[in-house]
Structure formats: structure tokens, C-alpha cells
C-alpha positions, 0 to 999 in steps of 0.5 A, a space after each residue: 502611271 495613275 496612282 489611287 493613294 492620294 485620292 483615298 488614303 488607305 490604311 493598308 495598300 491596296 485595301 480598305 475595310 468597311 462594315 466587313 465588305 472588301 474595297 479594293 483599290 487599283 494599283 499599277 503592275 509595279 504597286 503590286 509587286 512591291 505590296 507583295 514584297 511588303 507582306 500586304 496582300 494585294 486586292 486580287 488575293 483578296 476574298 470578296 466578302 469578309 465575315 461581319 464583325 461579331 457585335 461587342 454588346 450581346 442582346 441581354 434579357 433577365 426574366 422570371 421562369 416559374 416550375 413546377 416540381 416534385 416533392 419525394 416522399 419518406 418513409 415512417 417505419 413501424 415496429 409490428 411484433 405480428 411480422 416476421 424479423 426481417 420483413 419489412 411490409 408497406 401498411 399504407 403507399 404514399 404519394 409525392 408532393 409537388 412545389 413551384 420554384 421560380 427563378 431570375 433567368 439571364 439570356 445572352 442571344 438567346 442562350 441562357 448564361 445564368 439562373 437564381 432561384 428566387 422563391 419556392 413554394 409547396 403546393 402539394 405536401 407529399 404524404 410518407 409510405 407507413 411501413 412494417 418492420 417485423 420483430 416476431 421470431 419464428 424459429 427454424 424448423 427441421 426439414 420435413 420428412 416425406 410422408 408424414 404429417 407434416 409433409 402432408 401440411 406443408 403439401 395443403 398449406 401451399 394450396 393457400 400460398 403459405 410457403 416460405 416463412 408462412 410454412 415456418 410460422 405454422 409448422 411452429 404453430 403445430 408443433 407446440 399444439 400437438 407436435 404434428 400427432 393427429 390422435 392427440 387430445 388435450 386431457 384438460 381441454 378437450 381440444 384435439 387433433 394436429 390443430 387441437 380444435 375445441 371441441 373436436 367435432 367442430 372438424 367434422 364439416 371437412 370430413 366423418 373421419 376427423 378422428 382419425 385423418 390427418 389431412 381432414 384435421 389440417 384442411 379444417 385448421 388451415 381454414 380456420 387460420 384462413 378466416 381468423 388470422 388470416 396468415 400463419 404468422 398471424 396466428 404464430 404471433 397471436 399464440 406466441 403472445 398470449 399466456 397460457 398459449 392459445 390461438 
């Protein structure tokens, strides 16, 4: 019988590991049996190849990453007595600042395993929204009656795209003038009609019948608010704060 121990004095019977590679060593018949009966396996139940060792000391690299980001901007609000309670309205859009941040970055194996930030600068100040928060009151209205006056106004005034509290704004606006009646006139100033409009012919570039037309009158007056104001509420508020009332 021709035994191996001697010659290459192995840890483990019948097995040597050597940077991850199997080295088997011979043994007899008899060896075999009383390795397995050891609990060492022998060199034919070994695998071919072993897995290499993964190294103890990783490849460390620290460096200096620098981005780029975005700053938000706010908003700064504005009380406006000429919007509506309610309405808030952008008066000018802003637009985000931008900045650079650097930081200390650690890479193990390639894998990032910690970051520091360690400056920041602004490149670019973001410049805030300026926004409208309404205060003017515009009462409620009744609902409008069909085939008046003011269903006629309220028809015409969509022509324009005043709806919703642009039609509150106006109806408010004529009832106090004239609460809707198109034969009224003014006694101390002359001014006449559904828009009490000053003097009176002024109406008559939207139509001979003036006097007495109800849809001329308004057509004249939602024109004139379009040129002057600009919007109903507009000219709500401009009435509302002037003493004595006027528009």
C-alpha cells in the first residue's frame, strides 16, 4: 500500500486548498473508507473547482461629484380690492432658481457606500409668482327671470365671456345704476338708460332706437365697460369705491 501523507502533510485527509483550486491527494481503497467514516470527504466527492476567496480589503475610492439643482420659487401674495373675495389671480409667473451641490462621495467596488455634502452655491436666484388675493364683495344676486332685462344682460354679457362672478359684478353694477329699467333717467344728471350713460346719445352708435331698446342700451354699456375696465368687477369696484357712486 502506498500512502501520500508523509510526502505532503495535508490539513484535511485526502484535501489540500490552494487559491480556491481543489488538490486531491491519492489514498488506498481502505483510506477512503476510513475518511468517510471520519466525516472528511474524500477527493472523489470533491467539486473540481472552488469559488475564490472574496478579498478582505475592498477597492476604496473617495471623489468629488458636483450637481446641479433646482431651486422652487414661492409665491408673494397681494391683497387687490379690485378681485373678487375668493379669487386668487398670478399678476406675474416666476420661474426656479438653480444651484450647484458638491459632495465627498465613497465608492467600495464600485458601489457608492456614502456621500457628504460639502459646499453649495446658488447660481441662479428663482424669482416668486406675485399673486392677487381679491377682497372686493360683490353681493349675491337674485336668480334671473327669463325675459327681462336682465336675462337679456346676462344673454349679451356671455357674448363677452363675463359668466359666473363677472355676471355678479354687472348685475350688481346695474342694478344700482338703474336696477335694470331702460326708461330711467337720471333727473340731476341727465345720465339714462339700463347703464345710465352720460349723455344719453352717446348710445346711439348701437342703434336709433336707444331710448327705448333695452338690448341697444346694454350692448352700448357692455362695450363701454369692455374699453374702460376691461371686466365688470373691474367696474364694480371702481363704483363701489368712489363717493358719490360712479363708474
Amino acid at each position: 500500500m502506498i500512502e501520500f501523507r508523509l510526502a505532503i502533510a495535508l490539513p484535511v485527509a485526502g484535501l489540500s486548498l490552494v487559491a480556491g483550486v481543489a488538490v486531491g491527494a491519492w489514498t488506498s481503497g481502505e483510506e477512503e473508507v476510513v475518511a468517510s467514516q471520519s466525516g472528511y470527504a474524500t477527493a472523489a466527492q470533491q467539486p473540481d473547482i472552488i469559488p475564490p476567496i472574496v478579498a478582505d480589503n475592498p477597492d476604496v475610492t473617495i471623489v468629488v461629484e458636483t450637481v446641479e439643482t433646482e431651486l422652487a420659487s414661492d409665491a408673494i401674495e397681494k391683497q387687490d380690492r379690485y378681485v373678487p373675495q375668493g379669487i386668487r389671480r398670478v399678476i406675474s409667473k416666476g420661474d426656479p432658481g438653480r444651484m450647484s451641490v458638491s459632495y465627498t462621495v465613497t465608492y467600495a467596488d464600485g458601489v457608492e457606500v456614502s456621500r457628504t455634502e460639502i459646499a453649495r452655491f446658488v447660481l441662479e436666484e428663482p424669482v416668486d409668482d406675485v399673486v392677487a388675493v381679491g377682497t372686493l364683495v360683490v353681493p349675491p344676486r337674485p336668480a334671473v327671470v327669463p325675459g327681462t332685462n336682465r336675462a337679456i344682460g346676462q344673454d349679451l354679457a356671455a357674448d363677452y365671456g363675463w359668466t359666473g362672478i363677472e355676471w355678479q359684478c354687472l348685475d350688481n353694477l346695474w342694478e344700482r345704476e338703474s336696477n335694470w329699467r331702460h326708461l330711467v333717467a337720471n333727473p340731476s344728471s341727465g345720465a339714462y338708460g339700463i347703464p345710465q350713460a352720460l349723455p344719453a346719445n352717446k348710445m346711439a352708435t348701437f342703434g336709433a332706437d336707444y331710448l327705448t331698446n333695452p338690448a341697444t342700451q346694454i350692448a352700448w354699456g357692455l362695450d363701454y365697460i369692455s374699453h374702460r375696465y376691461g371686466t365688470p368687477c373691474y367696474a364694480w369696484a371702481s363704483w363701489t369705491y368712489r363717493s358719490p357712486h360712479w363708474y
